[in-house]
N, C-alpha and C positions, 0 to 999 in steps of 0.2 A: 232713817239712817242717822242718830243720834251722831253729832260730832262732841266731843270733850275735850278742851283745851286745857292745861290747869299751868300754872305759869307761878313760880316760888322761889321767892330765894334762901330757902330752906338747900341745902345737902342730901345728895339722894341718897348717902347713910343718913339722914333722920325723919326718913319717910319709911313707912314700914313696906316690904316689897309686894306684899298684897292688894297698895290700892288701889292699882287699877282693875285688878279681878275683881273686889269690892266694889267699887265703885260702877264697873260693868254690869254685875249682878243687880243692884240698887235700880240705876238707869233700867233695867229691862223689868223691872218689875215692878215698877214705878207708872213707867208712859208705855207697859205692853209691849215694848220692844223687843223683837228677837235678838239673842246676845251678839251670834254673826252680820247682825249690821251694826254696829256698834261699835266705836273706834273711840279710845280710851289716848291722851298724848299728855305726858306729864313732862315739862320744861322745868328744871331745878336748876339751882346756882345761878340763876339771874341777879342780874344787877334792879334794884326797886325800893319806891320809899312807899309806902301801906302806912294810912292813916297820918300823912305828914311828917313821918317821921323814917329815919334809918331803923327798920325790924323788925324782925320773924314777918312773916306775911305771904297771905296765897290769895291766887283769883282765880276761879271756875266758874269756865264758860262753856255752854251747851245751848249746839243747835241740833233744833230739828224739827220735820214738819208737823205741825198740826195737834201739837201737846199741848201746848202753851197762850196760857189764854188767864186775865184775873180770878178767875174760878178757881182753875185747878192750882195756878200757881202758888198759893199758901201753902198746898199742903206735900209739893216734895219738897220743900227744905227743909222740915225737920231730919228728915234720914240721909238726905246729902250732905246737910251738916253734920249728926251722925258719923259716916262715914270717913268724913274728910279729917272731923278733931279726934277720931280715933286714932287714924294714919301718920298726922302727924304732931301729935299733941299740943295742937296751937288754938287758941281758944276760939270761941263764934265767933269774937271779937276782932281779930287778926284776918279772916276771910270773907273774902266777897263773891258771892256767886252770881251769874246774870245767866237766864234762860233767852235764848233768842229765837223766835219763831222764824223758819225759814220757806217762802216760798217752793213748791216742788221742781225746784232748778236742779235737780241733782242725780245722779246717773250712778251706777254701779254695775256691772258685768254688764256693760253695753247696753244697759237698760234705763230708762229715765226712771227715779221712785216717786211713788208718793204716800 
């Protein structure tokens, strides 16, 4: 059950309205995920300094169990980045992504997953 957190003080007019469908589709075919566990949560207009400075800037975070490991991890960020500097036309440069491996603590329709 991918979680995605994305947090920007970007204007969510200058985010394209697509990209959490994007970015949904990306994630599930990425780490094999089915789209209905998949929870996409984009936070715009925050208040944030990215790179030590006041500007443009995002951070996407994704957890979830058992994708994430040095192996694999080089090779989704190119299409998460992909995804993110289409959406919001802000360079590689401007966003941080962190993958977080999560223990199988986590439950959905009264069910624990893993």
């Amino acid at each position: 059950m991918p979680l995605c957190y994305i947090f920007t003080n970007l204007k969510d007019s200058e985010i394209s309205p697509d990209l959490e469908e994007n970015l949904e589709e990306c994630i599930s075919k990425l780490m094999n995920k089915p789209k209905e566990r998949i929870t996409v949560m984009l936070n715009t207009g925050i208040r944030m300094r990215f790179g030590g400075k006041k500007q443009p800037g995002m951070v996407c975070n994704i957890h979830s169990i058992a994708v994430f490991d040095e192996k694999r991890n080089p090779g989704y960020f190119p299409q998460l980045f992909d995804v993110l500097t289409s959406a919001t036309k802000l360079p590689a440069s401007s966003i941080t992504i962190e993958l977080t491996d999560l223990p199988a603590h986590m439950a959905l329709n009264g069910a624990a997953l893993s």
